[in-house]
PAZAPA-4460 file (N, C-alpha, C; in steps of 0.05 Angstrom, whole numbers, plus 32768, in hexadecimal, padded with zeros to 4 digits):
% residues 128
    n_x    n_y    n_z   ca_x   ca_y   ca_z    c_x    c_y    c_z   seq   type   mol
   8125   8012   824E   811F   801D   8268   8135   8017   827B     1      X     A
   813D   8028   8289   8151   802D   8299   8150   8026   82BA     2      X     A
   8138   8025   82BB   8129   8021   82D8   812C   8002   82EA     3      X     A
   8136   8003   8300   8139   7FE7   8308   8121   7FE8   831C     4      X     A
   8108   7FEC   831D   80F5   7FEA   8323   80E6   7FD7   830D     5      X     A
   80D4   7FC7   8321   80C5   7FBB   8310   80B2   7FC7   8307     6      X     A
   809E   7FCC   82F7   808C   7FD7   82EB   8072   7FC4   82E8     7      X     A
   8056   7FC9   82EF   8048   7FB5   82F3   8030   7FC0   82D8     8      X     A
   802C   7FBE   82C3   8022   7FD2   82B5   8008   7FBC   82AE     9      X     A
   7FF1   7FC8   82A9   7FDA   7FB9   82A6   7FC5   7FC8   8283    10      X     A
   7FBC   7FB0   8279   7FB1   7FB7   825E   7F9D   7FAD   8262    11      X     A
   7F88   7FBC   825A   7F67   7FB9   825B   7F67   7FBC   8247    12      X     A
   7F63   7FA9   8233   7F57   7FB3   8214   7F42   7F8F   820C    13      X     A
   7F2E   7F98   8201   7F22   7F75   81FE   7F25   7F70   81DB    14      X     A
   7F3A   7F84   81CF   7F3A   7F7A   81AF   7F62   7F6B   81B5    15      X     A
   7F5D   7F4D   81B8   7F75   7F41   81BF   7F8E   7F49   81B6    16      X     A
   7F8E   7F55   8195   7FA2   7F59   8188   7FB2   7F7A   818E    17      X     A
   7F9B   7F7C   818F   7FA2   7FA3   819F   7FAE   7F9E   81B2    18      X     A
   7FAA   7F90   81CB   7FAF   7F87   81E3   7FD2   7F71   81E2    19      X     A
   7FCE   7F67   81C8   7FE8   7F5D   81CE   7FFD   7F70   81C6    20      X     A
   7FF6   7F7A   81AF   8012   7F91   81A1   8017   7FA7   81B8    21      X     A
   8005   7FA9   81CC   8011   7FB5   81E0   801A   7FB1   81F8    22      X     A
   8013   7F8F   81FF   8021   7F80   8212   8041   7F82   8202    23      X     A
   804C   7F84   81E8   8063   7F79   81DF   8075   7F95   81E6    24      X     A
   8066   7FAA   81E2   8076   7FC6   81E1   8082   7FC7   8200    25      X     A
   8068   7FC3   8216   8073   7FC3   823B   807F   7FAD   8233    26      X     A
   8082   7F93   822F   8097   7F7D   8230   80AF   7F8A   8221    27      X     A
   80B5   7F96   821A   80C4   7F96   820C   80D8   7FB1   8217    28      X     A
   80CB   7FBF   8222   80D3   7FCE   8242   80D9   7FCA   8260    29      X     A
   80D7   7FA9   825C   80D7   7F91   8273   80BC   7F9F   8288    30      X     A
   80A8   7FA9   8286   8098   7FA9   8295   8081   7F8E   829D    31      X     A
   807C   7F8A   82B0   8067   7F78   82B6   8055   7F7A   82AD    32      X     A
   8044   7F62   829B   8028   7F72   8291   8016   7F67   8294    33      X     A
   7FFC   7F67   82A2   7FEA   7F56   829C   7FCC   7F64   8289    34      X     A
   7FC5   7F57   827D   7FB1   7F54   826E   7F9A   7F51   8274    35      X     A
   7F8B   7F5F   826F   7F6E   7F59   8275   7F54   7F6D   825D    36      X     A
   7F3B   7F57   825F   7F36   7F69   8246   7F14   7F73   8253    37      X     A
   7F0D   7F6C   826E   7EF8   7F7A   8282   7EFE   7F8F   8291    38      X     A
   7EEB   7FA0   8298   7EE9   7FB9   82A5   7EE6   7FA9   82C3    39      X     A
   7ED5   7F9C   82C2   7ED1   7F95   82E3   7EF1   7F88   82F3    40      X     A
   7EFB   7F72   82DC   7F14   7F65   82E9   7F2B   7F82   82ED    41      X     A
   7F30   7F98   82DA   7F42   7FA4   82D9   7F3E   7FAB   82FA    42      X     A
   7F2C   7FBC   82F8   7F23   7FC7   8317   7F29   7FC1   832D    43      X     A
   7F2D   7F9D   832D   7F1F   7F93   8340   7F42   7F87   8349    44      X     A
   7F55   7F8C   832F   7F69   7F83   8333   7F7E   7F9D   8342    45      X     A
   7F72   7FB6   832E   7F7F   7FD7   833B   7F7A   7FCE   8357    46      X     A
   7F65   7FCA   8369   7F5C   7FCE   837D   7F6E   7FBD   8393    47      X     A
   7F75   7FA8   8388   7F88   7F99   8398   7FA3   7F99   83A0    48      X     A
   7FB3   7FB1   838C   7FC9   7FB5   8392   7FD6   7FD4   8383    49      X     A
   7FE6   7FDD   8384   7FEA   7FF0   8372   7FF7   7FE2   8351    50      X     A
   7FF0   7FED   8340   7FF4   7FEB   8325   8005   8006   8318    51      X     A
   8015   800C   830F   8024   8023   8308   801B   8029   82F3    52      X     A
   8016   801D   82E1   8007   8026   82C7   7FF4   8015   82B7    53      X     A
   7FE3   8020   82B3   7FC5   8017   82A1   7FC8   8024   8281    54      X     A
   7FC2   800B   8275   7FBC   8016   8252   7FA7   800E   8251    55      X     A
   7F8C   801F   824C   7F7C   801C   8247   7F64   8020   822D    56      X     A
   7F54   8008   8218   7F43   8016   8204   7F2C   8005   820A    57      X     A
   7F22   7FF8   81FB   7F0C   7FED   81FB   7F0C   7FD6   820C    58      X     A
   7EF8   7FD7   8221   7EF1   7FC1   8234   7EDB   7FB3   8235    59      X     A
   7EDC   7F9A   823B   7EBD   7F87   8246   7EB1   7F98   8250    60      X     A
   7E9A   7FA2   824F   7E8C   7FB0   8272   7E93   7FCB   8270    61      X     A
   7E99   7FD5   825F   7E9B   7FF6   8258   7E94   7FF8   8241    62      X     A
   7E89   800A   823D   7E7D   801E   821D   7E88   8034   8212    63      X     A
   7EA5   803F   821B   7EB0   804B   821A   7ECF   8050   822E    64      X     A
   7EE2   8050   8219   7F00   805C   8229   7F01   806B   8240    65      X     A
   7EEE   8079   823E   7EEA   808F   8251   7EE2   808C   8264    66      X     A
   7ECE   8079   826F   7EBC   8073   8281   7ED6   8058   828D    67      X     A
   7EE3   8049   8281   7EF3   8039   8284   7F03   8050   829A    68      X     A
   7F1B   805E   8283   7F2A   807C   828E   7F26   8081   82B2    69      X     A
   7F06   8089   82AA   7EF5   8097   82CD   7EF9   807C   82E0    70      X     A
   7EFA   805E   82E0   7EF2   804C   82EF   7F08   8048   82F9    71      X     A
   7F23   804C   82E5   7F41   8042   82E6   7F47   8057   82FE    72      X     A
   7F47   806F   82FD   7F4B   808D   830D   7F40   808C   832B    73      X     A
   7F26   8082   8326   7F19   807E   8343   7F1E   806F   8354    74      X     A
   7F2B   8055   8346   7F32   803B   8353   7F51   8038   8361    75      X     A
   7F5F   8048   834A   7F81   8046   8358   7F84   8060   8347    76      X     A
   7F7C   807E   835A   7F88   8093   834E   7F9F   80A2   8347    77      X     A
   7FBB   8082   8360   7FD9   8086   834A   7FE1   8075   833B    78      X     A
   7FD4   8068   832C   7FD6   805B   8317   7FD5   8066   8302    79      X     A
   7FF2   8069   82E8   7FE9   8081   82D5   7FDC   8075   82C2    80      X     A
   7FCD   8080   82AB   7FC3   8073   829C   7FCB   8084   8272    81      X     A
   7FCD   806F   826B   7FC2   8075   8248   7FAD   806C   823F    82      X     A
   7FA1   8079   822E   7F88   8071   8223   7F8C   806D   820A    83      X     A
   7F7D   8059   8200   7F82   804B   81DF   7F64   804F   81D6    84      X     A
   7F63   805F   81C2   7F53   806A   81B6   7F57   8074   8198    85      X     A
   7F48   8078   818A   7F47   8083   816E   7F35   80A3   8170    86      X     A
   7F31   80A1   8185   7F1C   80C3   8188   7F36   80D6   8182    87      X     A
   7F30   80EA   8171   7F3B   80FF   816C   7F48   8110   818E    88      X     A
   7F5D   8118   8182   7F72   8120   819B   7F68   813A   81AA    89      X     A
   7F4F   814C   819C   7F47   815D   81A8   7F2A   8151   81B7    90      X     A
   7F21   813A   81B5   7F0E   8136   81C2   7F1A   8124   81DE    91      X     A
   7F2E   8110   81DB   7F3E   8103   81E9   7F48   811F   81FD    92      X     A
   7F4B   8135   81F5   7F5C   8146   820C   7F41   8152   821C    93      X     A
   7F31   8155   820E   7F0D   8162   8215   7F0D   814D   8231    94      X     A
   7F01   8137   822E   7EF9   811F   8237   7F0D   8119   8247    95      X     A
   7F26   8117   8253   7F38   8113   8257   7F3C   8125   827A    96      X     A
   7F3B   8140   826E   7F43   814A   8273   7F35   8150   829D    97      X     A
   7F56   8150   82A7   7F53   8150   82C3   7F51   812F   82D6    98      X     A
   7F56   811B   82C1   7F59   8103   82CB   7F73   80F9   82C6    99      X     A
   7F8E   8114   82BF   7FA5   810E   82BF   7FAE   80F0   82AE   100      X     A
   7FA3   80EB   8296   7FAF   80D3   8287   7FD6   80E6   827A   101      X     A
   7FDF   80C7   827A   7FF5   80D5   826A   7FF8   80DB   824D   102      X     A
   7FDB   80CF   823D   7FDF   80D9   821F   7FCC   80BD   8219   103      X     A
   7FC7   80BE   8205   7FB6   80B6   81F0   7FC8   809D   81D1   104      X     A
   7FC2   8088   81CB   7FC6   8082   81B8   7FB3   8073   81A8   105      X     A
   7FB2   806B   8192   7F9E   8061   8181   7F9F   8045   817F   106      X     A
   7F80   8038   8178   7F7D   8020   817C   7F90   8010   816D   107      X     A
   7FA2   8018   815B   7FBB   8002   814D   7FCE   800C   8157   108      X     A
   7FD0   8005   816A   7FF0   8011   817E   8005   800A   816F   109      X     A
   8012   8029   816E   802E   8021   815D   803D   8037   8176   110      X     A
   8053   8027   8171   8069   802D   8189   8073   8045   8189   111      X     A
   8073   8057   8171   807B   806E   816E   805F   8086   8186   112      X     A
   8050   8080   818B   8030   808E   8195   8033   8089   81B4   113      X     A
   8040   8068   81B8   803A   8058   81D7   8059   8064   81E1   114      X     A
   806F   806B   81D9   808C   8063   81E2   8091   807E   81EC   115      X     A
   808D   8098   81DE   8089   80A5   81EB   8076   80B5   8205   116      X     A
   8058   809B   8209   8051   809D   8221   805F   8097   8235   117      X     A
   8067   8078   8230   807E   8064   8241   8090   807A   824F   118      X     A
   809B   808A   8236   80B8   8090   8247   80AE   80AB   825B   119      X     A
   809E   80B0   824F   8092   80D3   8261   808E   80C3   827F   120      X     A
   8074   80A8   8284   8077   809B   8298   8093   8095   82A5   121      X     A
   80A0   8090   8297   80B9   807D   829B   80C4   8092   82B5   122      X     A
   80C7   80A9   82A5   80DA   80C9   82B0   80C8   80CC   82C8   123      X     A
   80A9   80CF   82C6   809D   80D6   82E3   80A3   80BD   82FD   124      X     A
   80A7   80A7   82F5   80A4   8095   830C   80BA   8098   830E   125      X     A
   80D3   809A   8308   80F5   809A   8307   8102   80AE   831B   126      X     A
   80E5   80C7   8317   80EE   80DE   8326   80DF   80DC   8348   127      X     A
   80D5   80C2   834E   80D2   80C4   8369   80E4   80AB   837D   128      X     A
***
């Protein structure tokens, strides 16, 4: 990443190992990351300041990506978001759709699915 902006990027996932292989990918793009694996703390943290980007799958206190997705959007609606999911890519765009996420990856995050989210982000925040 090219960007001399800091990047403050936040991961809501409560399965630790999912949550770390994707802290390593933003580290490894020097972004800031914090971790969290509740719906209430994410919220409560969006709310306090701006966050540039959210990865979000399975949370404490949610029953679904989606409902996570709607809470993330309501709370800090320029905050961009990914969603980490295994739902098939036509229901993810169904469900999805009109809450502007930047794309979708699956619960074993492999870098080839997340990197080209990163960089699509990368290009939109670069261009303001």
């Amino acid at each position: 990443m090219n960007t001399q902006k800091e990047i403050h990027a936040l991961v809501v996932e409560k399965d630790e190992g999912v949550a770390k292989a994707i802290e390593r990918m933003l580290e490894d793009r020097h972004y800031r990351v914090t971790l969290l694996s509740g719906k209430d703390d994410a919220i409560r943290l969006l709310k306090e300041g701006p966050i540039s980007l959210a990865v979000a799958g399975e949370a404490e206190g949610s029953d679904s990506p989606f409902h996570i997705m709607k809470d993330i959007v309501m709370a800090s609606p320029m905050t961009s978001l990914i969603l980490i999911t295994d739902l098939p890519k036509e229901e993810v765009d169904d469900k999805a759709e009109g809450y502007g996420i930047l794309g979708h990856a699956g619960r074993s995050p492999r870098s080839e699915d997340i990197i080209p989210l990163l960089e699509s982000f990368e290009k939109i925040l670069n261009a303001f």
